[in-house]
Short mmCIF file of the C-alpha atoms (twelve columns), coordinates in Angstrom:
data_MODEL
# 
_entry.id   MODEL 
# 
loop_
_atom_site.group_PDB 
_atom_site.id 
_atom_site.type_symbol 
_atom_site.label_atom_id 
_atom_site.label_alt_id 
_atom_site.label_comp_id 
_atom_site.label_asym_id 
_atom_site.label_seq_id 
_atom_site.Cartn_x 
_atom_site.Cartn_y 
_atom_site.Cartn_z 
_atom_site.pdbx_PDB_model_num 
ATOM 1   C CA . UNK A 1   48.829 8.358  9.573   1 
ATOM 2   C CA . UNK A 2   49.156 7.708  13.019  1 
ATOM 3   C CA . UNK A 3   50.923 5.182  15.940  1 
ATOM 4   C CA . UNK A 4   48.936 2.025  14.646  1 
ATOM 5   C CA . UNK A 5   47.719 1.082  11.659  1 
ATOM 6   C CA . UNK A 6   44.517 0.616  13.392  1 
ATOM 7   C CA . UNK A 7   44.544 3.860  15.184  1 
ATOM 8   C CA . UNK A 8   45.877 5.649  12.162  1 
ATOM 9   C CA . UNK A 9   42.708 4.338  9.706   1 
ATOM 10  C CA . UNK A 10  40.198 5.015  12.824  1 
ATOM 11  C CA . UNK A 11  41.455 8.636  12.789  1 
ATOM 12  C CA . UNK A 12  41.964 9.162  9.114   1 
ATOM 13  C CA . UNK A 13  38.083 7.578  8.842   1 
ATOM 14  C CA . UNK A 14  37.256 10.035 11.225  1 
ATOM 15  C CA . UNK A 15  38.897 12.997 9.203   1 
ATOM 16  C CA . UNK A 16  36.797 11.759 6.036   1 
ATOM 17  C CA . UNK A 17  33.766 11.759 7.869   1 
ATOM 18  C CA . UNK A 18  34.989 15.063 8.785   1 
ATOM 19  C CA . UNK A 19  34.419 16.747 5.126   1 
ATOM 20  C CA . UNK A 20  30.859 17.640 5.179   1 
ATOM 21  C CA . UNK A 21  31.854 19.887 8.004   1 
ATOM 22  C CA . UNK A 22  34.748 21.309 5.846   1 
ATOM 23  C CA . UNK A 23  32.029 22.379 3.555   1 
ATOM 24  C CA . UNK A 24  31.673 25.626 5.998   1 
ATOM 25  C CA . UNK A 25  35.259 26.456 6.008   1 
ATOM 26  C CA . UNK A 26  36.569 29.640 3.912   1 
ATOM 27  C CA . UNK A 27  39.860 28.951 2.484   1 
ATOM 28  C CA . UNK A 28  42.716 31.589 2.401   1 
ATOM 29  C CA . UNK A 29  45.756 30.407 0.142   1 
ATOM 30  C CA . UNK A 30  48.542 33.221 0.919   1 
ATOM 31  C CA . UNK A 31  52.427 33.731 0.616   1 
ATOM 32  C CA . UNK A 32  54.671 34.695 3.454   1 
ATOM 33  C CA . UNK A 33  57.667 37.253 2.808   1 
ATOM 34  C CA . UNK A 34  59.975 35.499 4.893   1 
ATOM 35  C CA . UNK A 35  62.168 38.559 5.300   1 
ATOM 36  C CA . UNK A 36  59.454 41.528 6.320   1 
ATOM 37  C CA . UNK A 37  56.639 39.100 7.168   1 
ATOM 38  C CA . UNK A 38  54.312 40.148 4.996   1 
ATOM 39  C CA . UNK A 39  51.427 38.503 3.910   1 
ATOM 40  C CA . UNK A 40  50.199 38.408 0.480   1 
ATOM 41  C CA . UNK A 41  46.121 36.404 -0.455  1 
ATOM 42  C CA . UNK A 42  46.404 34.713 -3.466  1 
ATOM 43  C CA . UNK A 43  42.591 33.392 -3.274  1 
ATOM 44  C CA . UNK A 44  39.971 33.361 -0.875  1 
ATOM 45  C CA . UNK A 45  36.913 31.335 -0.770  1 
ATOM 46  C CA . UNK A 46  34.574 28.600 0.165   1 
ATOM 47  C CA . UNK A 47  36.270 25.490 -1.981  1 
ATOM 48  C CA . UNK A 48  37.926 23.759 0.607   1 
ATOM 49  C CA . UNK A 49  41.548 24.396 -0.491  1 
ATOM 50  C CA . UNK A 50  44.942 22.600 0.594   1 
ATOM 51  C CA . UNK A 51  48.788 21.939 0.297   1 
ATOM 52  C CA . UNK A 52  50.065 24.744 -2.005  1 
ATOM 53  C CA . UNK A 53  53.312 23.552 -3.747  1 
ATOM 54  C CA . UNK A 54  55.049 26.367 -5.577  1 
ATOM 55  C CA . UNK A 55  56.588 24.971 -9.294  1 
ATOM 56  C CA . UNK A 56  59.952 25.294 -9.985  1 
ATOM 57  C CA . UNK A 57  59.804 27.712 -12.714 1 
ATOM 58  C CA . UNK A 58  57.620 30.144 -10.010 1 
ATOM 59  C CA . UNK A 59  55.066 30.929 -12.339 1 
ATOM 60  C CA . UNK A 60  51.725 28.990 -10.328 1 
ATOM 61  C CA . UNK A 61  51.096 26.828 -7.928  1 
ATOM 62  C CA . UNK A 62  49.392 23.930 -7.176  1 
ATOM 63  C CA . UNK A 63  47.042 22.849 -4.648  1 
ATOM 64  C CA . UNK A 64  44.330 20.592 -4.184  1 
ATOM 65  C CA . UNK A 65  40.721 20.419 -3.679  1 
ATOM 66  C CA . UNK A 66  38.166 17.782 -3.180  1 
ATOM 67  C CA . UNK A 67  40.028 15.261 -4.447  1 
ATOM 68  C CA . UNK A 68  41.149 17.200 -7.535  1 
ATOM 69  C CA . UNK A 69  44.286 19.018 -8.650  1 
ATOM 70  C CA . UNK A 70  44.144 22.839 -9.146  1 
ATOM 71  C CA . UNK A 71  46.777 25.109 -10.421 1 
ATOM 72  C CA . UNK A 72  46.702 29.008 -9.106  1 
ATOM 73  C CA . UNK A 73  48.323 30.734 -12.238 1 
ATOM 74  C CA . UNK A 74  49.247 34.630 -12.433 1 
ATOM 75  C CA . UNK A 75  50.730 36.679 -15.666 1 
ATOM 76  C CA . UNK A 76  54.307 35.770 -15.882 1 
ATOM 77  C CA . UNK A 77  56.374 38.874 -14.999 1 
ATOM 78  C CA . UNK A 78  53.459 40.462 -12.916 1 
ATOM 79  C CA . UNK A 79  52.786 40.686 -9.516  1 
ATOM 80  C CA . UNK A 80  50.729 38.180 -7.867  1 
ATOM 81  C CA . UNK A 81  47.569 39.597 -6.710  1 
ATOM 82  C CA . UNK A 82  44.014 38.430 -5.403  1 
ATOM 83  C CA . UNK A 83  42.717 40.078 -8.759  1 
ATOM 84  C CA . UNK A 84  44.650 38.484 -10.863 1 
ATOM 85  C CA . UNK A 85  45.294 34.985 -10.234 1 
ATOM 86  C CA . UNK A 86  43.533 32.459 -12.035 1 
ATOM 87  C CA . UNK A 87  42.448 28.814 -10.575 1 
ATOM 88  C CA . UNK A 88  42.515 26.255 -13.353 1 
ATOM 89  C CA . UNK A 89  41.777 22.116 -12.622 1 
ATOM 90  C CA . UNK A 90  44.843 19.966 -13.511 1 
ATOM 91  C CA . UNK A 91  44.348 16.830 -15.326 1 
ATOM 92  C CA . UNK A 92  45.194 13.746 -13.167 1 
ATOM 93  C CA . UNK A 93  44.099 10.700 -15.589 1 
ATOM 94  C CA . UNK A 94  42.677 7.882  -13.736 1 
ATOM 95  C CA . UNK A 95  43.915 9.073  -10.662 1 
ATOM 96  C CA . UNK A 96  41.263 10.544 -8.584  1 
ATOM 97  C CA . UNK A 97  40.287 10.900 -4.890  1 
ATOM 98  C CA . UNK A 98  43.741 13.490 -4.230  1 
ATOM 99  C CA . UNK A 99  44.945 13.457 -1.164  1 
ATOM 100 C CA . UNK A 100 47.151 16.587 -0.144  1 
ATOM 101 C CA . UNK A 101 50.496 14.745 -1.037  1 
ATOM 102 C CA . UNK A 102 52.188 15.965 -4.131  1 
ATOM 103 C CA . UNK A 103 54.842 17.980 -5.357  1 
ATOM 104 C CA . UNK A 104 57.297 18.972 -8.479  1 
ATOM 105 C CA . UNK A 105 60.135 17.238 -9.232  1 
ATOM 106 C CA . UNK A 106 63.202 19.125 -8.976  1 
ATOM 107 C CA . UNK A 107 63.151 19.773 -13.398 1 
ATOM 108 C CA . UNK A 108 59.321 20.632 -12.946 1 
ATOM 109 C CA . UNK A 109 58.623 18.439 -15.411 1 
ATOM 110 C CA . UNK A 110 56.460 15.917 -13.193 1 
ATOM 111 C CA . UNK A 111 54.543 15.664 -10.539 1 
ATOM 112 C CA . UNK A 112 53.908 12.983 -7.875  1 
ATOM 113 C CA . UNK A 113 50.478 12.636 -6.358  1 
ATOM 114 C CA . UNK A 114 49.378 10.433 -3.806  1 
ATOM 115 C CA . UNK A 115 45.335 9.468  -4.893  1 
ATOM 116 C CA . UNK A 116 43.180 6.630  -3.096  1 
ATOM 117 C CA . UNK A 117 42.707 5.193  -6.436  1 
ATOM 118 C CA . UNK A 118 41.043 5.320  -9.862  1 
ATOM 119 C CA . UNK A 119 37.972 6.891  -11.243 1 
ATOM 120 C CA . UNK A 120 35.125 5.223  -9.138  1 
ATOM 121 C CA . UNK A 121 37.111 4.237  -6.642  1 
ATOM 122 C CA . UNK A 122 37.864 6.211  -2.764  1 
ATOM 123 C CA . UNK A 123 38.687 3.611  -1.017  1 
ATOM 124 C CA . UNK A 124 40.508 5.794  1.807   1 
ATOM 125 C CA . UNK A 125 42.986 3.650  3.001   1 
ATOM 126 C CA . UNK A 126 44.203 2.596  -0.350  1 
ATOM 127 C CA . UNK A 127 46.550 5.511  -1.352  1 
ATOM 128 C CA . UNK A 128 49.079 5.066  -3.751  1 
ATOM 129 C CA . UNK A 129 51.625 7.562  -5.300  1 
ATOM 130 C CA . UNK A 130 51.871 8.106  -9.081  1 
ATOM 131 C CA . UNK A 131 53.095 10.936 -11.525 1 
ATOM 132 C CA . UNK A 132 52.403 12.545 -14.027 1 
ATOM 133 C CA . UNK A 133 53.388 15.504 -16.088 1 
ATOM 134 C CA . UNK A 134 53.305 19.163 -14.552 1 
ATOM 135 C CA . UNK A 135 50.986 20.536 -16.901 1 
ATOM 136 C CA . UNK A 136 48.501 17.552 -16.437 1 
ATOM 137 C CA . UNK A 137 47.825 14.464 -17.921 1 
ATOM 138 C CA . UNK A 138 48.041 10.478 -17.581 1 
ATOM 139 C CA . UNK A 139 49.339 9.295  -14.855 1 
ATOM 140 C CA . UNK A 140 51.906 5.989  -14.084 1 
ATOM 141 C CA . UNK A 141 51.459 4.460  -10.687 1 
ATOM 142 C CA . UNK A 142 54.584 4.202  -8.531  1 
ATOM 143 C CA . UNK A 143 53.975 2.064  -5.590  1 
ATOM 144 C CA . UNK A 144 51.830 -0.936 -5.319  1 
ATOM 145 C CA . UNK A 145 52.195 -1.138 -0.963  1 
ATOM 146 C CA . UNK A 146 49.285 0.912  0.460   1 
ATOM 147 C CA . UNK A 147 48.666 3.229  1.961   1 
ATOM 148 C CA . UNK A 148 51.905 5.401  0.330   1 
ATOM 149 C CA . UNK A 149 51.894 8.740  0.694   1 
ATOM 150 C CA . UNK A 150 54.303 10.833 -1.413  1 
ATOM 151 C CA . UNK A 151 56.624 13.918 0.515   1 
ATOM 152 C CA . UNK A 152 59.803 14.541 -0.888  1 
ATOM 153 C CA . UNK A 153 62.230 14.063 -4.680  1 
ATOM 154 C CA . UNK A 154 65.138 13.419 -4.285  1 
ATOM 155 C CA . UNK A 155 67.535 16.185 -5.790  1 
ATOM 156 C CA . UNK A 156 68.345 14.348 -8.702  1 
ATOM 157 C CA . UNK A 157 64.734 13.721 -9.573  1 
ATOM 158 C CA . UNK A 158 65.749 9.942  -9.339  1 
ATOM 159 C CA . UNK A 159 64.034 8.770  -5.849  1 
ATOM 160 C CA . UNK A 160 60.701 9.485  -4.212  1 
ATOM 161 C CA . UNK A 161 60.204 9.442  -0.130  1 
ATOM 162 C CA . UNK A 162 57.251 8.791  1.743   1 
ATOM 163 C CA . UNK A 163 55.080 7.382  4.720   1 
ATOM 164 C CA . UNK A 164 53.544 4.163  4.321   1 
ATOM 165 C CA . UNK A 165 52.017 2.062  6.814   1 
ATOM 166 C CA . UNK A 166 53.470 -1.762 6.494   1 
ATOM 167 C CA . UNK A 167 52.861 -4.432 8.714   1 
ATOM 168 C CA . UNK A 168 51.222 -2.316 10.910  1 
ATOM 169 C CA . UNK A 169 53.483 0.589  11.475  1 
ATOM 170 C CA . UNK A 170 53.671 3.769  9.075   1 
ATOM 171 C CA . UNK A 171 57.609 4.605  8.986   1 
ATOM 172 C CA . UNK A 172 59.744 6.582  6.006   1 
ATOM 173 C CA . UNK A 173 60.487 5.202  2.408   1 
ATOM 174 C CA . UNK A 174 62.240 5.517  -0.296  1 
ATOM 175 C CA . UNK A 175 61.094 4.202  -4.156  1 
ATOM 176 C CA . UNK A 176 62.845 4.731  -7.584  1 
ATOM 177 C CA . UNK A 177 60.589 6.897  -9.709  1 
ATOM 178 C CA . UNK A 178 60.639 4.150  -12.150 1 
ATOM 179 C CA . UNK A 179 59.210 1.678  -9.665  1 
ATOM 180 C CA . UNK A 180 60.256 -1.392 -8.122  1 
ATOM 181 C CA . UNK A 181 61.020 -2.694 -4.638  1 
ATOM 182 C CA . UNK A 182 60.446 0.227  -2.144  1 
ATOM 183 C CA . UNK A 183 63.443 0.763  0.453   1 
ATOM 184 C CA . UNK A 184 62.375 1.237  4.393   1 
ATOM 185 C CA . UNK A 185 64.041 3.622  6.231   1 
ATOM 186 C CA . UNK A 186 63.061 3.155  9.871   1 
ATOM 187 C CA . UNK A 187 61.588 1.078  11.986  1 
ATOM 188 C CA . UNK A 188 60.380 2.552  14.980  1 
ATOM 189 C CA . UNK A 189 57.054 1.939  17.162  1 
ATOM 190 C CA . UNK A 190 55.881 5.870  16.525  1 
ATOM 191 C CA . UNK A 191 54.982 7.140  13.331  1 
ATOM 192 C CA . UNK A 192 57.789 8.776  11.024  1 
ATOM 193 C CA . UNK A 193 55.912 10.763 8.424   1 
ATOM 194 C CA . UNK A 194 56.617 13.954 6.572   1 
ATOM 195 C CA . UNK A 195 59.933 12.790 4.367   1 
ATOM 196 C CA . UNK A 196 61.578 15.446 2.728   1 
ATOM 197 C CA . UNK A 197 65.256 15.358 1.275   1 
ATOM 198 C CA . UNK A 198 67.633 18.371 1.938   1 
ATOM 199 C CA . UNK A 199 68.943 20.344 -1.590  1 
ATOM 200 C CA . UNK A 200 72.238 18.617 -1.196  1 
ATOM 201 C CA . UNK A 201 70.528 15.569 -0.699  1 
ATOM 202 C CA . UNK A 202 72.666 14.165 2.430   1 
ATOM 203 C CA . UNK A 203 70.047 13.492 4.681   1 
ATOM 204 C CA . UNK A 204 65.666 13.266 4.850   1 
ATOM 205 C CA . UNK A 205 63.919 15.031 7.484   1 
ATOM 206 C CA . UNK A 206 60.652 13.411 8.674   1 
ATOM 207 C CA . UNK A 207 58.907 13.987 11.919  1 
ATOM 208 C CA . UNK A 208 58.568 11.589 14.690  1 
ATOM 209 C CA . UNK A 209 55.909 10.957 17.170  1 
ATOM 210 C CA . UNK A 210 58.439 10.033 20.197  1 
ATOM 211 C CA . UNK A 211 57.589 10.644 23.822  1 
ATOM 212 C CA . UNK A 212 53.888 12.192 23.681  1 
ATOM 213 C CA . UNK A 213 55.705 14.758 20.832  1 
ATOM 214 C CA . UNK A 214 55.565 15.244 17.508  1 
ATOM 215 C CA . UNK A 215 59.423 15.797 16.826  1 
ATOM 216 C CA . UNK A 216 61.090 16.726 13.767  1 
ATOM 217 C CA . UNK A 217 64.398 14.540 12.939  1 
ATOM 218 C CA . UNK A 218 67.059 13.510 9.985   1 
ATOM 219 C CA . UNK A 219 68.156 10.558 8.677   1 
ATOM 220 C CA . UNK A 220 70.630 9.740  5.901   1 
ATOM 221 C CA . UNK A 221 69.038 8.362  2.763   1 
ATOM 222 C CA . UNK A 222 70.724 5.232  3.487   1 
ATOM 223 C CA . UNK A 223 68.918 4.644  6.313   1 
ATOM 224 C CA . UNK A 224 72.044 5.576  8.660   1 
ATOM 225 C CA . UNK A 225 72.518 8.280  11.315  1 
ATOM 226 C CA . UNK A 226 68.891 9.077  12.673  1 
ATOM 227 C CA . UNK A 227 69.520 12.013 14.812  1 
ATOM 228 C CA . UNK A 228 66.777 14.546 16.553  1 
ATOM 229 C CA . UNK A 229 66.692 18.333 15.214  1 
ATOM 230 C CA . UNK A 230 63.834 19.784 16.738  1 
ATOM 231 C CA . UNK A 231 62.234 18.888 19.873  1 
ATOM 232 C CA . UNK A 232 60.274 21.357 22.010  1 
ATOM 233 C CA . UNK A 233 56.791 21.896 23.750  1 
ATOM 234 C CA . UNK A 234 55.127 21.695 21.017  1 
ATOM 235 C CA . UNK A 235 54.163 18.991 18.152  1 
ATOM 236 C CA . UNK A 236 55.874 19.975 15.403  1 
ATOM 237 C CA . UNK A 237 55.228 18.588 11.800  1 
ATOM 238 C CA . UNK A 238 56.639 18.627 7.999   1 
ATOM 239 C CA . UNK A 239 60.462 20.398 8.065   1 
ATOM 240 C CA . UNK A 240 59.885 22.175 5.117   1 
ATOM 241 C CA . UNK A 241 63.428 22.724 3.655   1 
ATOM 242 C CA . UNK A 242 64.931 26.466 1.945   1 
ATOM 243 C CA . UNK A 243 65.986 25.669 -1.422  1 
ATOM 244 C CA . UNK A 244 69.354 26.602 0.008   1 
ATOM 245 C CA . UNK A 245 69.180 24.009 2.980   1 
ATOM 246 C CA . UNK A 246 70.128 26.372 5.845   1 
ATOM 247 C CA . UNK A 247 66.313 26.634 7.413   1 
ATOM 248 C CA . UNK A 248 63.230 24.937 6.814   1 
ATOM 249 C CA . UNK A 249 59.412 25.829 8.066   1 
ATOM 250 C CA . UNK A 250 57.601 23.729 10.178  1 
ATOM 251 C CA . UNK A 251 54.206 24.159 11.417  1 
ATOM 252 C CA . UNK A 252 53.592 24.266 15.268  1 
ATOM 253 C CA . UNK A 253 50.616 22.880 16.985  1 
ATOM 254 C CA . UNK A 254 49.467 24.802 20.237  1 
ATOM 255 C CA . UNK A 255 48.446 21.787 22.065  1 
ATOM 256 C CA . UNK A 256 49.570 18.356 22.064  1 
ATOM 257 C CA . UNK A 257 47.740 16.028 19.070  1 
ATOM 258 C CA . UNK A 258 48.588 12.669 20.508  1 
ATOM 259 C CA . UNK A 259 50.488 11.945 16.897  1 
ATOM 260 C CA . UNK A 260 47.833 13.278 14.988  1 
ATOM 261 C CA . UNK A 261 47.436 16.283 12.873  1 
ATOM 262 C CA . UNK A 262 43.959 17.179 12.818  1 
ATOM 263 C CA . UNK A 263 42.496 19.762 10.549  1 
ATOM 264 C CA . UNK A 264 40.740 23.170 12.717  1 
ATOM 265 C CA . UNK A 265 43.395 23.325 15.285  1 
ATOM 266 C CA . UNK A 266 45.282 26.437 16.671  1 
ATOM 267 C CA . UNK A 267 48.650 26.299 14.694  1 
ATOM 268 C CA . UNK A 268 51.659 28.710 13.803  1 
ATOM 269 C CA . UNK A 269 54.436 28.298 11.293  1 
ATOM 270 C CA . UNK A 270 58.051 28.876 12.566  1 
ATOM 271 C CA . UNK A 271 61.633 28.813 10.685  1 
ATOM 272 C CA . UNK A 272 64.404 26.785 12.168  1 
ATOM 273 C CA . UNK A 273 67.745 27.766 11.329  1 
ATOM 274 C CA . UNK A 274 70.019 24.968 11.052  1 
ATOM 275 C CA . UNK A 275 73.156 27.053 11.141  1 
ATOM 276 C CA . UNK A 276 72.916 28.767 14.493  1 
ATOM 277 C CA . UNK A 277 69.895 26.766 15.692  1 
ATOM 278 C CA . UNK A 278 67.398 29.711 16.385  1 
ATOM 279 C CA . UNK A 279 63.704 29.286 15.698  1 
ATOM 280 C CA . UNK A 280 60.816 32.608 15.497  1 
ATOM 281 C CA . UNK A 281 57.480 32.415 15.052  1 
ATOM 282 C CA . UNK A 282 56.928 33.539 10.856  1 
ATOM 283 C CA . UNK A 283 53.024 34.035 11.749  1 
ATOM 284 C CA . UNK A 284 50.677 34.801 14.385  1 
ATOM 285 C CA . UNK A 285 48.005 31.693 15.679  1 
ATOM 286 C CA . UNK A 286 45.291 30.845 13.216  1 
ATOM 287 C CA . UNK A 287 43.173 28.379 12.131  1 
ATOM 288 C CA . UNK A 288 44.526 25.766 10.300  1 
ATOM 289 C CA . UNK A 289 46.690 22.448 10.536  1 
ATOM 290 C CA . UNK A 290 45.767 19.418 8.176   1 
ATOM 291 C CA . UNK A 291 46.182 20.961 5.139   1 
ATOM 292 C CA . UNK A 292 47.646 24.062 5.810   1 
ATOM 293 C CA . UNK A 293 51.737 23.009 4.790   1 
ATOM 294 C CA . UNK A 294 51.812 19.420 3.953   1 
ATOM 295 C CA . UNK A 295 54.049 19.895 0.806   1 
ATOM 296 C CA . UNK A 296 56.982 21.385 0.267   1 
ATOM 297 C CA . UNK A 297 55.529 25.643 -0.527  1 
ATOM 298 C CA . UNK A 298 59.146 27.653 -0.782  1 
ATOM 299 C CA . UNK A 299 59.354 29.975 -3.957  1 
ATOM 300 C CA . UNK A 300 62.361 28.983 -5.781  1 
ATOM 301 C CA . UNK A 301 64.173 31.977 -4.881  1 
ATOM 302 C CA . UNK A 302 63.729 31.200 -1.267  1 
ATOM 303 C CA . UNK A 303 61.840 34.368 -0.369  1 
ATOM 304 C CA . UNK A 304 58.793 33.492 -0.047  1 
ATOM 305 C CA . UNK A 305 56.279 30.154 1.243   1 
ATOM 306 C CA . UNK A 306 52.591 29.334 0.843   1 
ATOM 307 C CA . UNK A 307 50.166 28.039 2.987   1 
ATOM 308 C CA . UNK A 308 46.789 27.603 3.888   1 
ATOM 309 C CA . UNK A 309 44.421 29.256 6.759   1 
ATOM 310 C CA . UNK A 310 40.954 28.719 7.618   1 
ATOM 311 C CA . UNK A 311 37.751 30.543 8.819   1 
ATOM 312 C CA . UNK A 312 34.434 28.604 10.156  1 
ATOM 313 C CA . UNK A 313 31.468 30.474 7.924   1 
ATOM 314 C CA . UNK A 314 28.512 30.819 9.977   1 
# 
């Protein structure tokens, strides 16, 4: 997903190609106390693991792998722990080849995935966002525009956002979960990606490649009052917002990306308070990036978020 359509499939090609590579990469899913900053591992280990989405009912979450679903499960009423959390594959239907969209709906009774199409079929650039239900199962296609890729419910369950590239340009959308004509957003010559509605549902923050910087911005879901909320040194991506919708995450590329965001890069996640306007660092550097937050990760109590870091095996 980048400025072009033609730069964005060269890079995503490029990010494909990538994956025997990823084959040497040890995976760390964890969860971040936001208030002490500590850091708890929920798994560790050579399947090439990404986008943890926490469910609504905060039993498990799920992340995915290889083009597959997993969910990472723990007792309910006991403390998650390394030792015992249990990785389980989600059934997906005919839609295979994941990408690292997908999330709950606000109920947790579904889940939209974005997949690059059915069993046989990885064509890359043809991504498409379906659902199906949150325990697993068939799945009912959404969009029919490609490439779609899925970011954000709307609070009432009734709407889906995402990034799709049409006519050249990958900008924000909006769908009705039900299907039918898809609603776009914005129109401007940098990519908008990253959609995700605030709890009260009054505006969508996306990020925006404007000026050499990935930026992170608002609009209204009627396609009204665009505005800038964080812009900085750095290229920021995917405003993750609190359940209560007075912070979100956002992770925090070192160096400039050129309106990419690359997996195996020097990255940070930070919290942006949209009250008083203050940002801190919630981690130190590591490896990570692509992969690492796509998807909205806050426990529903708003303690706590999940992501993804990295380490090249030898």
């Amino acid at each position: 997903m980048k400025l072009t359509l033609w730069t964005c499939c060269l890079l995503i090609l490029c990010h494909h190609l990538f994956g025997q590579d990823r084959n040497r990469i040890e995976s760390t899913v964890q969860v971040l106390d936001i208030a002490s900053g500590s850091i708890a591992t929920l798994y560790k280990g050579s399947r090439h693991m990404e986008a943890p989405n926490w469910a609504p009912s905060g039993v498990c979450l799920v992340v995915n792998s290889n083009g597959k679903l997993y969910t990472l499960r723990w007792p309910e009423g006991q403390k998650m722990t390394l030792k015992n959390v249990v990785l389980c594959e989600l059934s997906t239907g005919k839609a295979r080849a994941l990408n690292n969209d997908h999330g709950f709906s606000p109920d947790g009774d579904w889940l939209a995935i974005s997949h690059h199409g059915t069993v046989g079929d990885t064509g890359f650039f043809a991504s498409q966002i379906s659902i199906i239900p949150s325990c697993g199962g068939a799945s009912r296609q959404v969009t029919t525009g490609s490439p779609s890729y899925w970011h954000g419910w709307s609070p009432d369950g009734k709407t889906l956002a995402y990034c799709a590239a049409r006519n050249g340009n990958f900008d924000v959308y909006t769908i009705p979960v039900t299907g039918g004509s898809e609603t776009r957003l914005t129109t401007n010559p940098g990519l908008d990606d990253g959609p995700e509605y605030s709890p009260d549902g009054q505006y969508i923050y996306y990020n925006a490649y404007r000026d050499s910087t990935m930026e992170i911005w608002r609009i209204h879901p009627d396609g009204s009052g665009q505005e800038p909320v964080l812009q900085d040194q750095y290229d920021n991506w995917f405003a993750h917002l609190s359940p209560d919708g007075t912070q979100f995450v956002t992770i925090t590329y070192l160096e400039r990306q050129h309106g990419d965001h690359p997996f195996g890069k020097q990255v940070k996640l930070r919290l942006y308070n949209l009250q008083d306007h203050s940002i801190r660092d919630l981690t130190d550097v590591f490896l990570g990036g692509q992969g690492t937050i796509n998807v909205p990760s806050w426990s529903p109590d708003g303690k706590r978020i999940a992501f993804v870091q990295y380490r090249v095996l030898e």
